[in-house]
N, C-alpha and C positions, 0 to 999 in steps of 0.2 A: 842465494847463489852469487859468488863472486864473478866478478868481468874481470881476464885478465888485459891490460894497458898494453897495446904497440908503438911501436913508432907510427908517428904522425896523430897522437891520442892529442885532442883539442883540450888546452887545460883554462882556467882563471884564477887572475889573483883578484882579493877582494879589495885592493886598490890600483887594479888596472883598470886601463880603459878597453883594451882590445883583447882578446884570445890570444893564444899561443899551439903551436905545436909541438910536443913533447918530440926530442930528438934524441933516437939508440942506437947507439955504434954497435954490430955482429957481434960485437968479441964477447966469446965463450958462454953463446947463447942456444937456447935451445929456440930453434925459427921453423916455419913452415909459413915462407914467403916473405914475411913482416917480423923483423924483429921483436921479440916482447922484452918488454923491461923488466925490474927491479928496483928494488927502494933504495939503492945508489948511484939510481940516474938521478940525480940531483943539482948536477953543478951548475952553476947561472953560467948563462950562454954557450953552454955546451951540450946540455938533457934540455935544460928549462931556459927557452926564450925571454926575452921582452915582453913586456904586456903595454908598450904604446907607450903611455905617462902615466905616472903613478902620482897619487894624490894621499899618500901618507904624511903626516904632517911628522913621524915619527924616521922620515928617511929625511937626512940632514941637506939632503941638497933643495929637497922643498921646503925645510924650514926656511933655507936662505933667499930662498927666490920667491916667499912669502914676506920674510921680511922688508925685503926688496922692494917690492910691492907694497909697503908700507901697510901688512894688514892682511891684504887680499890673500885668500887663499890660489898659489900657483903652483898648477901642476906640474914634474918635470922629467925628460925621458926616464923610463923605466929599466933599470939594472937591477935583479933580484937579489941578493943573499939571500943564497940557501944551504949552511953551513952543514946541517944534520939532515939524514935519511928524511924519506918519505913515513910517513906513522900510516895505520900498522903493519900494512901487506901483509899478503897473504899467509896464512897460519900451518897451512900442513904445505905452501908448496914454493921448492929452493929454484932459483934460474941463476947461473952463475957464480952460488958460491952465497948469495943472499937470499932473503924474501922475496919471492914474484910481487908485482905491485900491481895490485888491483883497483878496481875502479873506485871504494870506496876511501881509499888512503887519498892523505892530505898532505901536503910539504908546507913550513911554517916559513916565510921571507921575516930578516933581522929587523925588516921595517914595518911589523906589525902585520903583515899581509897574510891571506891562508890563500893558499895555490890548490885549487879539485878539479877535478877530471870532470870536464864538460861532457865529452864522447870520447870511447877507451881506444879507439882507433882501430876497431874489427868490428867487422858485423854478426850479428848476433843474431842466428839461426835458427826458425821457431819449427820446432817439430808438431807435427799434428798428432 
């Protein structure tokens, strides 16, 4: 069973420090209270927050403030590229024109990073 992702779905990246909240604009969505996304909510600091500081040694501005540091590994605020969709969303189901994005999908950052869905940002309602 797939979880479909809303707005305010808690995401990580594997070289952040902090969580993020996934953020979706209404436009030409299908809602019932909470926006649900798609696998082209994507864009850095617009869908996909900050994750704190990022400790990729493959994002060039921690290279520099590593080398800086003569060595040390230094981490430094977190701006994502996220160039290309989210992989894979969901399979039979479209929200605006794309793939629904589900809980299992991944967003890849240009800095070596994988971005998942901590919590899809709904609650998940157990029938008896």
């Amino acid at each position: 069973m797939s979880v479909q992702v809303c707005m305010g779905a808690l995401l990580r990246c594997s070289f952040g420090m902090v969580p993020g909240a996934l953020a979706v604009p209404p436009l030409n969505r299908v809602l019932t209270g909470t926006p649900a996304a798609n696998v082209m909510d994507h864009l850095p600091l617009v869908n996909v927050p900050s994750f704190g500081m990022c400790t990729s040694q493959a994002n060039p501005v921690v290279q520099a403030a590593t080398a800086a540091a003569l060595g040390v590994p230094t981490p430094m605020p977190c701006v994502p590229v996220t160039p290309a969709p989210w992989m894979p969303g969901a399979a039979t189901v479209l929200l605006g024109g794309a793939p629904a994005l589900d809980a299992s999908s991944t967003l890849a950052c240009a800095w070596a990073g994988t971005i998942a869905v901590l919590e899809p940002g709904q609650a998940v309602e157990m029938v008896p």
